[in-house]
C-alpha positions as CSV (number, residue, x, y, z in Angstrom):
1,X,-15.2,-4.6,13.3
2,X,-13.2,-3.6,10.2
3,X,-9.8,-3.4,10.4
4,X,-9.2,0.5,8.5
5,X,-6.1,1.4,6.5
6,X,-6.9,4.4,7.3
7,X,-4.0,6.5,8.6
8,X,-1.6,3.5,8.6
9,X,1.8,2.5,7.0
10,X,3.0,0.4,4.3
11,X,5.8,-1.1,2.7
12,X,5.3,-2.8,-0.7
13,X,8.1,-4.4,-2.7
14,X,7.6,-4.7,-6.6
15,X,5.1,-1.8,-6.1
16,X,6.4,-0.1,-9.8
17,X,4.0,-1.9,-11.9
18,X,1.5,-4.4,-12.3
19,X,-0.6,-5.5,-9.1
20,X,1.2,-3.7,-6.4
21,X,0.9,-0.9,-7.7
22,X,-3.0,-1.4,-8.6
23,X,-2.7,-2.1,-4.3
24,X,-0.4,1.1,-3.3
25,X,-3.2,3.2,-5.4
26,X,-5.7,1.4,-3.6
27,X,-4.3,1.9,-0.1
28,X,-2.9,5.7,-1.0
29,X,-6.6,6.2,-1.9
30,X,-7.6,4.9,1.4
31,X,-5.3,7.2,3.0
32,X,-2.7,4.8,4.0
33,X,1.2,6.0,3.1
34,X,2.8,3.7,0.9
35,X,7.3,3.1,0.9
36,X,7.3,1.4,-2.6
37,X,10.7,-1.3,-3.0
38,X,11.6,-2.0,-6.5
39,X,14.0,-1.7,-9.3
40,X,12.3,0.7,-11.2
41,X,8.9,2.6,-11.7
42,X,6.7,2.3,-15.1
43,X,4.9,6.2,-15.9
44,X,1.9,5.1,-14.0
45,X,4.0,4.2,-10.8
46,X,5.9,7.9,-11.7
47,X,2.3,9.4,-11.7
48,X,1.2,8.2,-8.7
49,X,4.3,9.4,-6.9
50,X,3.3,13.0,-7.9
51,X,-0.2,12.6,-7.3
52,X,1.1,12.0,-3.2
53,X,4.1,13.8,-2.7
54,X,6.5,13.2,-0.2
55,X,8.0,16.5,2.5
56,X,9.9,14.6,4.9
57,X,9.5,17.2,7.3
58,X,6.3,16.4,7.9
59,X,4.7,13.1,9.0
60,X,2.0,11.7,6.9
61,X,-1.3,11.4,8.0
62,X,-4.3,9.9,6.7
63,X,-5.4,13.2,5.2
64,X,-2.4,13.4,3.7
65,X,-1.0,10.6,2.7
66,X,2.7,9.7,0.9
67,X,4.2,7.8,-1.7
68,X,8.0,6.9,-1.8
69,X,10.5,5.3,-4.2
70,X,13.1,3.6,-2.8
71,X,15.2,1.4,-5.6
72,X,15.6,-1.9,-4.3
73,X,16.8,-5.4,-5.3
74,X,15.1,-7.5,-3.7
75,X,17.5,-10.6,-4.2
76,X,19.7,-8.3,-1.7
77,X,19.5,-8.6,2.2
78,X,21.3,-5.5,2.6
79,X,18.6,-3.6,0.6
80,X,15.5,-5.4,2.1
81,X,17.0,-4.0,5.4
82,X,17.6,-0.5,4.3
83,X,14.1,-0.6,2.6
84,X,13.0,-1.4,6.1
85,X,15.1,1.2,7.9
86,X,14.0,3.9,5.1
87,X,10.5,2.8,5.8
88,X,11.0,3.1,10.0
89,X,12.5,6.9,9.0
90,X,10.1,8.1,6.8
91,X,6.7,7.0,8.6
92,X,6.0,6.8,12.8
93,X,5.9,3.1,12.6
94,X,5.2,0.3,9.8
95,X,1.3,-1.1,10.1
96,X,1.4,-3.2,6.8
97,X,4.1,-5.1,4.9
98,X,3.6,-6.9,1.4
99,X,6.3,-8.8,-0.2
100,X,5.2,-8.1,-3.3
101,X,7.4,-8.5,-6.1
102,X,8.1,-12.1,-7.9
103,X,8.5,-13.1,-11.6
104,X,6.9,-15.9,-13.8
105,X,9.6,-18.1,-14.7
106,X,11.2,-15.9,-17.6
107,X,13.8,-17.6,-20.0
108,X,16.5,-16.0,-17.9
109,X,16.2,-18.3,-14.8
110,X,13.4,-21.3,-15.8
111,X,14.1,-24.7,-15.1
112,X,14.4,-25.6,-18.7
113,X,16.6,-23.6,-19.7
114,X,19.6,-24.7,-17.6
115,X,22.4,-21.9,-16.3
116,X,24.9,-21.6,-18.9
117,X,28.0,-23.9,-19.2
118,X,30.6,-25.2,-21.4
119,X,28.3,-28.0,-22.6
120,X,25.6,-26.1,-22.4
121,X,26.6,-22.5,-24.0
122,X,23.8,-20.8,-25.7
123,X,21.3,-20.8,-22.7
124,X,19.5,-17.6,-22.2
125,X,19.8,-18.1,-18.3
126,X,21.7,-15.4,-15.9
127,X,21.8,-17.9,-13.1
128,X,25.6,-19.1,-12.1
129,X,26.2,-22.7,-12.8
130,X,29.3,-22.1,-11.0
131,X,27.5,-20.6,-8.5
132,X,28.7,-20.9,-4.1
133,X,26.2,-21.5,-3.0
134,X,23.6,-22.1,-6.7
135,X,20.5,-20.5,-6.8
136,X,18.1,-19.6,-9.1
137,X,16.0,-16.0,-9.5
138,X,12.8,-17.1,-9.6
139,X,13.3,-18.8,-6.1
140,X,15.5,-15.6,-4.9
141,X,12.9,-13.6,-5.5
142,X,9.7,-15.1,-5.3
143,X,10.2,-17.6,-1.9
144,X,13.5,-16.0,-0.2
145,X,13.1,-12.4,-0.3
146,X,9.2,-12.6,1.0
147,X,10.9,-14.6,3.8
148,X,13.6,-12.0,4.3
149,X,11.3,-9.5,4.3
150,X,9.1,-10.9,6.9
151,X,11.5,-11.9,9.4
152,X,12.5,-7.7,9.4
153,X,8.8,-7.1,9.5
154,X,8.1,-9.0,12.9
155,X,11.1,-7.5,14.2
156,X,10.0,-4.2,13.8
157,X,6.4,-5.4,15.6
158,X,7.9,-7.9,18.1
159,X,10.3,-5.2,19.4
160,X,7.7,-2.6,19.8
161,X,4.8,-4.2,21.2
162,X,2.3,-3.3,18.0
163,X,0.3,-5.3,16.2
164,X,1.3,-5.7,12.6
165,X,-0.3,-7.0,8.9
166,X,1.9,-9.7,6.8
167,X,0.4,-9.7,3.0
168,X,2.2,-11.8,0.6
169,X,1.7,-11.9,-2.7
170,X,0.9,-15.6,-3.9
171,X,-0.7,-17.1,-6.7
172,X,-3.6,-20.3,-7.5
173,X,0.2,-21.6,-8.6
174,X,0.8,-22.1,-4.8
175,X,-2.1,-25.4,-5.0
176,X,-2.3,-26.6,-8.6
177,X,1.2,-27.9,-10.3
178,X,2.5,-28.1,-14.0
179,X,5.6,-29.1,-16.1
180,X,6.0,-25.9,-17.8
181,X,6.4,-23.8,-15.1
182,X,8.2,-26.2,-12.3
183,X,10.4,-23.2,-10.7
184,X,7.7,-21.0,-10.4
185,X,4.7,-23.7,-8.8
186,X,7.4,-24.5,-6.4
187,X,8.3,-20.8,-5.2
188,X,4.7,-20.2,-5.0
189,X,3.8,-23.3,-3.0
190,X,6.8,-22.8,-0.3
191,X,5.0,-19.1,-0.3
192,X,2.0,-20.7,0.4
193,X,3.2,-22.7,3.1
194,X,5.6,-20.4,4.6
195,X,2.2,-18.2,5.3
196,X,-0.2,-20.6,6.8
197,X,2.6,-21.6,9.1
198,X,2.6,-17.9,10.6
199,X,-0.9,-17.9,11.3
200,X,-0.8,-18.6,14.9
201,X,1.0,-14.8,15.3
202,X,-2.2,-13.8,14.8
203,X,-3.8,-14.8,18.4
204,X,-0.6,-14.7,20.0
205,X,1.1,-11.6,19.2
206,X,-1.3,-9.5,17.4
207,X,0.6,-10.2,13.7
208,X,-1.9,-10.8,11.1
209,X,-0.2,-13.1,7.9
210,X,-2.0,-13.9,4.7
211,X,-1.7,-14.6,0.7
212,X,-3.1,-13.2,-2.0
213,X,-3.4,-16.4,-4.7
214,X,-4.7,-15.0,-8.0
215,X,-4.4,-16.8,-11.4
216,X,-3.5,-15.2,-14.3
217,X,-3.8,-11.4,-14.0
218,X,-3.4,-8.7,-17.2
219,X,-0.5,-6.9,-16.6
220,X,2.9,-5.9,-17.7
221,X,4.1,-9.4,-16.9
222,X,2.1,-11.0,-19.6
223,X,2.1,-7.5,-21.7
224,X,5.7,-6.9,-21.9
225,X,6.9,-10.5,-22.2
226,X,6.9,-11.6,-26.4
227,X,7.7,-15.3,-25.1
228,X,4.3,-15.4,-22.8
229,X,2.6,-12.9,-25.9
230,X,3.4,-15.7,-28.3
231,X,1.6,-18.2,-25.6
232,X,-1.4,-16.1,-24.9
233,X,-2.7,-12.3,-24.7
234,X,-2.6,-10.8,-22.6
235,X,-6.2,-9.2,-23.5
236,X,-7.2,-12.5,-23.4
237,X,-7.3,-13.1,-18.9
238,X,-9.9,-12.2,-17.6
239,X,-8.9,-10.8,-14.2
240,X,-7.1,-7.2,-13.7
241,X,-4.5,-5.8,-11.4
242,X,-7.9,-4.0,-9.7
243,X,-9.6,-6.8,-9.2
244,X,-6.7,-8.5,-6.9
245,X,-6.4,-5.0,-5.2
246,X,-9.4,-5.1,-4.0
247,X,-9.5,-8.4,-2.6
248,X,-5.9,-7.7,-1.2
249,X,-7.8,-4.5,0.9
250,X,-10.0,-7.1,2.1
251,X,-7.8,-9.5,3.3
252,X,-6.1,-6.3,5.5
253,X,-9.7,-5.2,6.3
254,X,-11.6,-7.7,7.4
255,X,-10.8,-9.4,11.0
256,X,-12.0,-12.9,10.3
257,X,-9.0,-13.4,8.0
258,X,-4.9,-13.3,9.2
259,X,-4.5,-16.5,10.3
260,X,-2.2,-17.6,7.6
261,X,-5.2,-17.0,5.2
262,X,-4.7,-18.0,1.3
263,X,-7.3,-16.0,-0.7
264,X,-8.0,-17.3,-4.3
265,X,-8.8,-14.0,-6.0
266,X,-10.2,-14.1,-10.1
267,X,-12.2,-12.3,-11.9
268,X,-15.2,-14.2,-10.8
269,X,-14.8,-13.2,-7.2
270,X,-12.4,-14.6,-4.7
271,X,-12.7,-17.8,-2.0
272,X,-10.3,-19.0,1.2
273,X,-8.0,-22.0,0.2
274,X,-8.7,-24.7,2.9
275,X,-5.7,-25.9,3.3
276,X,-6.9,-29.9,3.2
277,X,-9.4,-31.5,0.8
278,X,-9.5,-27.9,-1.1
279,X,-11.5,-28.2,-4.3
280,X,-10.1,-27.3,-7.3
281,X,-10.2,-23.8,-8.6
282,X,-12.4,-22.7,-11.6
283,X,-9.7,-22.0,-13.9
284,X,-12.4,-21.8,-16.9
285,X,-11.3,-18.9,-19.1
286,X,-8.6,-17.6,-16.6
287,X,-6.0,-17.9,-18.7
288,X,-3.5,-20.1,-16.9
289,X,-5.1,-23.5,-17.9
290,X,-4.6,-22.3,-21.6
291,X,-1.5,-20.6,-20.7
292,X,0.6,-23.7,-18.9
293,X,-1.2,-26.2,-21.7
294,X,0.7,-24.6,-24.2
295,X,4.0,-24.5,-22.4
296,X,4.0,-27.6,-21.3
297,X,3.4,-29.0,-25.2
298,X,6.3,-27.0,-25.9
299,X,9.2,-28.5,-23.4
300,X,7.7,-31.8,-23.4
301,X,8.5,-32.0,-27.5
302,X,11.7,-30.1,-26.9
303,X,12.8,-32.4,-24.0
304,X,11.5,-35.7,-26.1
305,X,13.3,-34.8,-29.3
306,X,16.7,-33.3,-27.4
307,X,17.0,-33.7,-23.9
308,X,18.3,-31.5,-21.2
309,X,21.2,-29.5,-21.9
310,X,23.0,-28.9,-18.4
């Protein structure tokens, strides 16, 4: 028996561009309301807003479903919480949550380019060397927040007695490795992990968790970035933002999945990640083979004929 959007509710964090917002079309489509978390909306995201228009003095329903903005920071607790709350005001209850948003190791917080310090001055990094406690973005955002954000989504099931669907967005990252790109395999794989070890909620309490993994996907994160342009382009991956959406519905939809299910999803179709003895993935023309090849000839020459500035 399918498992229908249909009529439910959703919150999706980094829903203003890129894949989740290829998914909160899909779902809004399916007539499932969508509470969309981010910093910002691209035109398309502004579109889509207008296309479902929010009265909040009437509940959604699936014939007429919603789309709202709320402007979040995901890095913040206090905003994943008041996305939560704006989410438990705006909709009868909250069927589907998908920590969504992440970045791909940008100059700005990467592991080779150190936080900035006196001997190490002209990094491009925003990250705090002098930071209590450190951190880094990339983990902030892409292993922390979806954590965060799932511990307010059980709450919100466990305390009401409803079943409830965890989709977090992974990436192939989560199961291969490379050196260009260590931040960003290691949020991923903690992603990865974190997932499969909620998939007992799924015969216990009625909580379904899972993981999207796609490889390299043509969207605003390759598009808009000149360092990952100068790598590869973007027109160059194979897989789109659609393509993912889809297999993300699927992962909500069909029943056999939930169980901490990681769901390999490329252009040439998708496959669950078993999580011993898995094969590798086809990464043939996907883009991220060429893409982390090329980084990785990059910072091992940079590291070989300078070292690491910290």
């Amino acid at each position: 028996m399918s498992l229908s959007v249909t009529g439910r509710h959703a919150i999706i964090t980094g829903g203003g561009s890129g894949i989740n917002l290829a998914f909160a079309r899909k779902l809004l489509s399916r007539g499932c309301s969508v509470l969309i978390g981010d910093l910002g909306l691209r035109p398309e995201a502004q579109e889509l807003l207008k296309q479902y228009p929010h009265d909040p003095s009437t509940l959604p329903s699936a014939a007429r479903p919603v789309a709202i903005f709320r402007k979040t920071d995901v890095t913040s607790w206090p905003q994943l919480s008041a996305l939560t709350r704006a989410a438990e005001a705006a909709f009868p209850q909250v069927d589907i949550v998908v920590p969504g948003a992440g970045i791909f190791e940008p100059r700005w917080s990467s592991f080779w380019n150190p936080p900035r310090s006196p001997t190490n001055p002209d990094s491009p990094s925003r990250d705090d060397a002098e930071g209590e406690p450190g951190h880094y973005a990339v983990l902030d955002i892409n292993l922390t927040h979806p954590i965060r954000l799932s511990q307010l989504a059980i709450a919100h099931w466990t305390s009401r007695r409803i079943p409830g669907s965890l989709l977090v967005v992974g990436s192939m990252a989560g199961y291969v490795h490379g050196i260009g790109s260590p931040l960003y395999f290691a949020s991923k794989h903690g992603v990865h992990g974190f997932v499969r070890s909620l998939g007992p909620l799924r015969d216990t309490v009625g909580i379904r968790t899972a993981a999207i993994a796609p490889g390299a996907v043509n969207t605003p994160m390759w598009s808009g970035d000149p360092d990952k342009k100068k790598m590869m382009n973007a027109d160059d991956i194979a897989a789109s933002a659609e393509d993912v959406a889809d297999a993300m519905l699927e992962l909500l939809e069909n029943p056999q999945y939930g169980d901490g299910t990681i769901l390999e999803a490329t252009a040439k179709g998708t496959r669950v990640v078993p999580a011993f003895n898995a094969p590798p993935p086809d990464v043939e023309d996907g883009g991220i083979s060429e893409y982390e090849a090329g980084v990785a000839r990059r910072w091992e020459k940079k590291i070989t004929e300078e070292g690491l500035k910290v």
